[in-house]
VOPAGU-2260 file (C-alpha; in pm, 1 decimal, decimal comma):
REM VOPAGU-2260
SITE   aa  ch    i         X         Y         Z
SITE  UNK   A    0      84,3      21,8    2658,1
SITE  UNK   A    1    -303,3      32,8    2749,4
SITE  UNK   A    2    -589,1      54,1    2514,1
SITE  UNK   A    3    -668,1     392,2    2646,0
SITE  UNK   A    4    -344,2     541,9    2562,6
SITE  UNK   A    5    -410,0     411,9    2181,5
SITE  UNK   A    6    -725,6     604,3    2129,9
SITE  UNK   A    7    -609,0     931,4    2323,7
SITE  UNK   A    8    -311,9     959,3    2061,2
SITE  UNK   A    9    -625,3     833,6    1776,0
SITE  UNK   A   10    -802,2    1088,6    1912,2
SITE  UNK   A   11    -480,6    1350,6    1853,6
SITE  UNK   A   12    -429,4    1230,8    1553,1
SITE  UNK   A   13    -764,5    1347,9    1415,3
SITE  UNK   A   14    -804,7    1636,4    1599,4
SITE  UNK   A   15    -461,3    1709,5    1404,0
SITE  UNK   A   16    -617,6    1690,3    1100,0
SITE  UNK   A   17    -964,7    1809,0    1135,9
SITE  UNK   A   18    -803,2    2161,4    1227,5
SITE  UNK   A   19    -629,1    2133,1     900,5
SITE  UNK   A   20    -980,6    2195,5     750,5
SITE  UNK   A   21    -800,6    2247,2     394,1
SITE  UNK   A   22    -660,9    1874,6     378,5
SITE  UNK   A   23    -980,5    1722,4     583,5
SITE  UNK   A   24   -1241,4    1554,2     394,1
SITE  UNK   A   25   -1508,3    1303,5     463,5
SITE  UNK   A   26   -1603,0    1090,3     180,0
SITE  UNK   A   27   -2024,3    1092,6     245,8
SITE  UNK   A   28   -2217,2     941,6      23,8
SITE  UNK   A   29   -2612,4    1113,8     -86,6
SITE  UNK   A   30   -2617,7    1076,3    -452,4
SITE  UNK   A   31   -2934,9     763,0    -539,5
SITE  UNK   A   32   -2795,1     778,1    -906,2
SITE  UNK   A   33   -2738,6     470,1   -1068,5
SITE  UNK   A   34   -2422,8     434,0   -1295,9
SITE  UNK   A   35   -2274,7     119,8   -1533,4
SITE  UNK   A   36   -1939,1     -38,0   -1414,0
SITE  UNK   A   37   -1687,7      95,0   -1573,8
SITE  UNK   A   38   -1439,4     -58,3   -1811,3
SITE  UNK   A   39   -1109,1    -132,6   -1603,9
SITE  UNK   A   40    -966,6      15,4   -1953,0
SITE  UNK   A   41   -1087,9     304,2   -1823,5
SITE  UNK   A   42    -806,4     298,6   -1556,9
SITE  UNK   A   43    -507,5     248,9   -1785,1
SITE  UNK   A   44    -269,2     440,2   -1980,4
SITE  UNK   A   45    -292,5     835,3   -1999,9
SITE  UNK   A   46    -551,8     994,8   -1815,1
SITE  UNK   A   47    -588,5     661,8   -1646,5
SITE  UNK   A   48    -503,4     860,9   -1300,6
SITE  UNK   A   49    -736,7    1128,0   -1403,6
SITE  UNK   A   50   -1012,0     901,8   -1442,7
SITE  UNK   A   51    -990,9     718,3   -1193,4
SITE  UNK   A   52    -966,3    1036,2    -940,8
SITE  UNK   A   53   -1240,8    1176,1   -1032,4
SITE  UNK   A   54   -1477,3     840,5   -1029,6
SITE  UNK   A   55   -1400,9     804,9    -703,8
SITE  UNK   A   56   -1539,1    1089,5    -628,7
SITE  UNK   A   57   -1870,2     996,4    -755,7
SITE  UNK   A   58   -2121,7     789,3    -516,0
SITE  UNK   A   59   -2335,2     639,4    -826,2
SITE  UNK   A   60   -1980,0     508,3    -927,6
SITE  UNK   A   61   -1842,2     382,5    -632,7
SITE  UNK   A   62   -2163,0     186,6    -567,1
SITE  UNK   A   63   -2107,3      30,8    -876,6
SITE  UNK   A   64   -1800,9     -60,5    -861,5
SITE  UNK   A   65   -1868,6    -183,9    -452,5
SITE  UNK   A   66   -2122,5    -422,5    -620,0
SITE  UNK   A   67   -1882,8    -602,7    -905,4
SITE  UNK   A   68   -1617,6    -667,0    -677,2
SITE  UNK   A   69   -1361,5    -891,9    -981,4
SITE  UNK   A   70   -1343,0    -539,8   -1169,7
SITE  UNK   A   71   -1223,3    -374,3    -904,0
SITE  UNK   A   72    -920,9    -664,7    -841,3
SITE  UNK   A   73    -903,4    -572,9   -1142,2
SITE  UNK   A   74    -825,7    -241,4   -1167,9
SITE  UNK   A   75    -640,9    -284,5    -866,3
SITE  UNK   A   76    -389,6    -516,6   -1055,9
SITE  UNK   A   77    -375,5    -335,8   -1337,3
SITE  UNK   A   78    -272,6     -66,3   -1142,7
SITE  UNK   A   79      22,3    -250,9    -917,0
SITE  UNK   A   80     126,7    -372,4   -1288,0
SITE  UNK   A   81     133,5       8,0   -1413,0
SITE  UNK   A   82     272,8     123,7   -1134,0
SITE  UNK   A   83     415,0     -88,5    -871,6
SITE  UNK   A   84     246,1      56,3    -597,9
SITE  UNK   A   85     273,7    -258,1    -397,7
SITE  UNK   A   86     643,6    -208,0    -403,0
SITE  UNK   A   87     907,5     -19,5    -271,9
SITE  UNK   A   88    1093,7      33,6    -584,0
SITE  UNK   A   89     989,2     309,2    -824,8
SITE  UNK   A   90     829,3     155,8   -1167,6
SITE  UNK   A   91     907,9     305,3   -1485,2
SITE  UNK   A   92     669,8     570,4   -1450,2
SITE  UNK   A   93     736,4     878,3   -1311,7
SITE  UNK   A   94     775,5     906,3    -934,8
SITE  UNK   A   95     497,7    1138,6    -831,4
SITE  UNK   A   96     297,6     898,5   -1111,3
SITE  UNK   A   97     342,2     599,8    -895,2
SITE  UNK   A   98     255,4     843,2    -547,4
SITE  UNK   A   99     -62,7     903,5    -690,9
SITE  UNK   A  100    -179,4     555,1    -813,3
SITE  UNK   A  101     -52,2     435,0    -475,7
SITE  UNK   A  102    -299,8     669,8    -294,1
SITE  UNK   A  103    -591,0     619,0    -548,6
SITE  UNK   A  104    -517,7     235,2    -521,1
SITE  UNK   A  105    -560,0     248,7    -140,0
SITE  UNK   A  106    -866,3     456,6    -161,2
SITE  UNK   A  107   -1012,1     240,6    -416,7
SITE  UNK   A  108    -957,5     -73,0    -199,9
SITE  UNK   A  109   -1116,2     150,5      93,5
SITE  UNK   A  110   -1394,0     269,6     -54,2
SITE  UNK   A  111   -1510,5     -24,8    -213,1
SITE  UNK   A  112   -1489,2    -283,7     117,6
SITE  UNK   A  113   -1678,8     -59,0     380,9
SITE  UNK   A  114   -1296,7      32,3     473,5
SITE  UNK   A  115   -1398,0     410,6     410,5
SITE  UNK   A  116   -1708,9     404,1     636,1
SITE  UNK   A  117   -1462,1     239,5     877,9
SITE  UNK   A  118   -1266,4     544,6     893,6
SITE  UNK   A  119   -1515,7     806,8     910,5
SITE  UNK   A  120   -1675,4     567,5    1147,6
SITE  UNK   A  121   -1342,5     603,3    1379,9
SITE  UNK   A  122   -1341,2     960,1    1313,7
SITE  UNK   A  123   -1633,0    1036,1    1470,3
SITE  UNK   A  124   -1661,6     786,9    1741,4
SITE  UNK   A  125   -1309,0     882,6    1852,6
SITE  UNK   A  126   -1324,8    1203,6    1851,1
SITE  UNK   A  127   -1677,6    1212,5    1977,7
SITE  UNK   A  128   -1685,7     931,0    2268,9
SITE  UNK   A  129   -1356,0     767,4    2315,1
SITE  UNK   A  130   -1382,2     437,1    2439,7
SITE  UNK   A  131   -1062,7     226,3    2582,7
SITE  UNK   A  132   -1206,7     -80,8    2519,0
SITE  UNK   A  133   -1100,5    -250,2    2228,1
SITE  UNK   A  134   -1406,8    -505,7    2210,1
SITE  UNK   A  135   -1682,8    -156,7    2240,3
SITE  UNK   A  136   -1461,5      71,3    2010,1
SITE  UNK   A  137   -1465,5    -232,2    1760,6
SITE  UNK   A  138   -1865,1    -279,6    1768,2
SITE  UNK   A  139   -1938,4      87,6    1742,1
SITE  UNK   A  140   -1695,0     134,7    1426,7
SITE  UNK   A  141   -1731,3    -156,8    1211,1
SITE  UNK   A  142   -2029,7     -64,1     952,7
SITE  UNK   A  143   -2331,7    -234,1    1020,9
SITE  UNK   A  144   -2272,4    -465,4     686,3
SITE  UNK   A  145   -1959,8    -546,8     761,8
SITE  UNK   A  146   -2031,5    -642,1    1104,6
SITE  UNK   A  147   -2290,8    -831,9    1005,6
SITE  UNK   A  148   -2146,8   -1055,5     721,0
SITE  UNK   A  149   -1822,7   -1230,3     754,4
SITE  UNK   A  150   -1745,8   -1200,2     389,3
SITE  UNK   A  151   -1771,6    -839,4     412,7
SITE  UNK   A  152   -1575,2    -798,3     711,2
SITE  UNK   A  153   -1263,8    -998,9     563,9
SITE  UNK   A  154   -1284,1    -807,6     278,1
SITE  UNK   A  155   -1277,6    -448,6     450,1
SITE  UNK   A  156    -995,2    -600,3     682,4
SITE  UNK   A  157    -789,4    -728,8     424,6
SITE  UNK   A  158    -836,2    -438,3     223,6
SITE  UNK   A  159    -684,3    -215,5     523,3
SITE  UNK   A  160    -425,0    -435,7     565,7
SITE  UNK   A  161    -318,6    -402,1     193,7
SITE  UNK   A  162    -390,5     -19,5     146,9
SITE  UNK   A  163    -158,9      55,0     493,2
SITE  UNK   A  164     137,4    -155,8     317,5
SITE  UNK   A  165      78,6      82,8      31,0
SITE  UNK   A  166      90,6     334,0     265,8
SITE  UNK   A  167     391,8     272,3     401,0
SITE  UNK   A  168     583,0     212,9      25,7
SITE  UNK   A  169     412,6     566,5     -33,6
SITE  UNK   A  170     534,9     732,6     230,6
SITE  UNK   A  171     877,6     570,7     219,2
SITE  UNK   A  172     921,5     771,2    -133,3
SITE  UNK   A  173     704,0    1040,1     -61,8
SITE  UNK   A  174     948,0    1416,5     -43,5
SITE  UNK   A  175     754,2    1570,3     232,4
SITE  UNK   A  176     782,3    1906,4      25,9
SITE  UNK   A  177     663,2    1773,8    -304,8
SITE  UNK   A  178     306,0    1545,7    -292,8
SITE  UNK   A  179     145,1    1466,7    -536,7
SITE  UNK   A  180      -6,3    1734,5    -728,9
SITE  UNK   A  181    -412,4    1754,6    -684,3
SITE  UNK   A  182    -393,6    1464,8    -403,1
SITE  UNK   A  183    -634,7    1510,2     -72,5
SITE  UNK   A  184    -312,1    1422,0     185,3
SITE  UNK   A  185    -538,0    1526,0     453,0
SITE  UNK   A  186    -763,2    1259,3     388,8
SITE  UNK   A  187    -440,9    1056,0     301,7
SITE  UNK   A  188    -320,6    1102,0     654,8
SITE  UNK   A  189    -634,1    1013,3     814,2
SITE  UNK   A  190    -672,7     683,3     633,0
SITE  UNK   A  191    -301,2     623,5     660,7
SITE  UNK   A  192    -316,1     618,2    1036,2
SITE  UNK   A  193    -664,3     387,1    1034,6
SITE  UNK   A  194    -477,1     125,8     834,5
SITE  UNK   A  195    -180,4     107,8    1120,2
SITE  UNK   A  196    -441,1     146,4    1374,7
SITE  UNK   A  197    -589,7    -253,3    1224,1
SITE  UNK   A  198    -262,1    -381,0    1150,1
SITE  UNK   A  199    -202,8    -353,8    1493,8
SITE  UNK   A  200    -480,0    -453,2    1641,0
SITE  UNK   A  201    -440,7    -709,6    1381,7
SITE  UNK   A  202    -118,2    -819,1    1505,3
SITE  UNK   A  203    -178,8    -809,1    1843,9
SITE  UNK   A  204    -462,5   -1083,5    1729,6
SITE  UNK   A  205    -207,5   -1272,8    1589,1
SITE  UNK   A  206       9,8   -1323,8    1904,6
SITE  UNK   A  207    -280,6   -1397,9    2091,7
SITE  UNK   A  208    -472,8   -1664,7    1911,4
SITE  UNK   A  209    -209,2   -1735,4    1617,7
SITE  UNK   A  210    -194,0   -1689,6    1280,7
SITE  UNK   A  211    -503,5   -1792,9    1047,9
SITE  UNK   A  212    -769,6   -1711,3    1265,2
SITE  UNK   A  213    -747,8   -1343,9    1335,9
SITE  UNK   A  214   -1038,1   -1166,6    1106,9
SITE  UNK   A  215   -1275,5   -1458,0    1249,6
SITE  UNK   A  216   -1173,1   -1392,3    1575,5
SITE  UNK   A  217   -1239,9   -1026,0    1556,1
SITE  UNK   A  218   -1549,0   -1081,3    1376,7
SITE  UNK   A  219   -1681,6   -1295,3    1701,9
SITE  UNK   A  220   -1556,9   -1034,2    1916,9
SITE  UNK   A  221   -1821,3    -718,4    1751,6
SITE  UNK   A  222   -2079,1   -1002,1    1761,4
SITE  UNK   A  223   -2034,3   -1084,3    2129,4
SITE  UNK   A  224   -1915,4   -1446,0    2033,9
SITE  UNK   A  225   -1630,7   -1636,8    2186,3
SITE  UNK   A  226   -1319,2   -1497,6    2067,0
SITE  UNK   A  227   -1051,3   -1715,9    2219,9
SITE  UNK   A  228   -1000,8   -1410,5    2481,3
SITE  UNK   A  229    -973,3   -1142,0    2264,1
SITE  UNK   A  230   -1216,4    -921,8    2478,5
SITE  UNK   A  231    -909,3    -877,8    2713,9
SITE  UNK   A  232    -676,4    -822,3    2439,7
SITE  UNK   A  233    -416,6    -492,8    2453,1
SITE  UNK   A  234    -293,6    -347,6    2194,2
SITE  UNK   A  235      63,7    -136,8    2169,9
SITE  UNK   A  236      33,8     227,5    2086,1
SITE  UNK   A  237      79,9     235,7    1702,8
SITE  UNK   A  238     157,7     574,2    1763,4
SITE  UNK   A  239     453,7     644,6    1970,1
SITE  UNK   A  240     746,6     848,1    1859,0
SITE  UNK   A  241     659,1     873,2    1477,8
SITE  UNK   A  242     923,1    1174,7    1478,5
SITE  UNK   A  243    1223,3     906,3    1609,8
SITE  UNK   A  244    1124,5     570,0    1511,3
SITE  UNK   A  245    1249,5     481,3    1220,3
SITE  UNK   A  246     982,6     221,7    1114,7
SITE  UNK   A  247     731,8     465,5    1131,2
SITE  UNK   A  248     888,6     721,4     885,7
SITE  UNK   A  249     636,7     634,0     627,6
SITE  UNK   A  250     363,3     754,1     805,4
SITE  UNK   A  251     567,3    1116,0    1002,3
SITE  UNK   A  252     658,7    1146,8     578,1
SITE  UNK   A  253     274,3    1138,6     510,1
SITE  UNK   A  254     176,9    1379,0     811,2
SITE  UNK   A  255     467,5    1602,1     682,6
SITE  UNK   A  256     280,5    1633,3     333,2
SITE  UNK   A  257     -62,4    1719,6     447,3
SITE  UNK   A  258      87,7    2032,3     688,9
SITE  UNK   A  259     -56,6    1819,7    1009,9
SITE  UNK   A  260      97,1    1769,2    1332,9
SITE  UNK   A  261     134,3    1455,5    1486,2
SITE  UNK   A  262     140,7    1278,7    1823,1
SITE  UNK   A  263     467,4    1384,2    2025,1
């Protein structure tokens, strides 16, 4: 399948949402305050989830946690411990429990490794200026940090990685009729279908260069470097038949909860 034909469904796939303007949300950042680290404690136990929602929602805390990067591994432990969200079995807390540390865990990891710019990055530039080149859509997405510090850009692409196998172990016990109570899936969609967006591209690295070298690869591809030939690379549509494939029920489960269509 072409490159082109991989945006042009991206680019359904958030037109989808933006129309659902009650689940959409861009996560913007204005606030200059300045605010401590918080306590990983903070995180655990009751009103762990509570806490941990609404810091997320606040810039000045975000920042800080962006800039002490061993609390949040962390908190991110401390919440697979609590919860299993890396898993696909249920822990021993209550299903919808686990649903919503699983999407707070993701957006954590997003928001903290320039994955969420990433995202509202695609957003825009998708549905904006569509490009079908993989090497140009690439350059004009990755933040300007990221793509300008290898340690950065691992980080972000690891942390998409992780978040879109979370993802998937979401939506795979996610009752389309019953999310999570208080939970964005809008916004849960959208950054569901940018993490399978980079595992595939990430994947489609793999088989053409091998396995090891995939985030340096596509780090010398944004900064017009030799990329052992990734400039020609084409990537499978990540989005074909979510309604019949059965390896993509995950994600129609997650499109089901936030009231959007998806691609036919």
């Amino acid at each position: 399948m072409a490159r082109t034909r991989v945006l042009l469904l991206l680019v359904a796939v958030f037109v989808a949402l933006s129309g659902c303007s009650a689940f959409f949300e861009f996560n913007a950042f204005s606030s200059l305050d300045k605010a401590s680290t918080p306590n990983p404690s903070r995180y655990q136990g009751a009103g762990g989830l509570g806490n941990l929602q609404s810091d997320l929602s606040s810039p000045s805390i975000v920042d800080a946690l962006k800039g002490s990067p061993s609390t949040v591994t962390t908190i991110l432990t401390n919440l697979d411990s609590e919860y299993a969200v890396t898993s696909s079995d249920p822990s021993g807390a209550g299903k919808q429990d686990q649903q919503t540390a699983a999407i707070l865990y993701a957006q954590l990891a997003l928001q903290t490794s320039s994955g969420d710019e990433l995202v509202n990055n695609i957003a825009d530039t998708v549905t904006n200026n569509p490009s079908g080149n993989l090497k140009s859509m690439l350059a004009s997405i990755v933040p300007a940090d990221a793509a300008g510090d290898i340690t950065k850009f691992t980080a972000m692409v690891n942390n998409l990685l992780t978040a879109e196998g979370v993802y998937i172990h979401l939506g795979n016990t996610l009752d389309p009729n019953v999310p999570p109570p208080g939970m964005n899936m809008g916004d849960v969609a959208q950054k569901a279908a940018v993490t399978l967006l980079m595992k595939t591209i990430f994947d489609a690295s793999t088989a053409k260069v091998g396995s090891g070298n995939e985030i340096t690869n596509l780090f010398a591809l944004i900064n017009d470097q030799p990329s052992n030939g990734l400039d020609t690379l084409t990537i499978t549509d990540p989005f074909t038949n979510i309604k019949t494939d059965p390896t993509l029920l995950w994600l129609k489960n997650i499109f089901d909860a936030a009231g959007a269509p998806y691609p036919a």
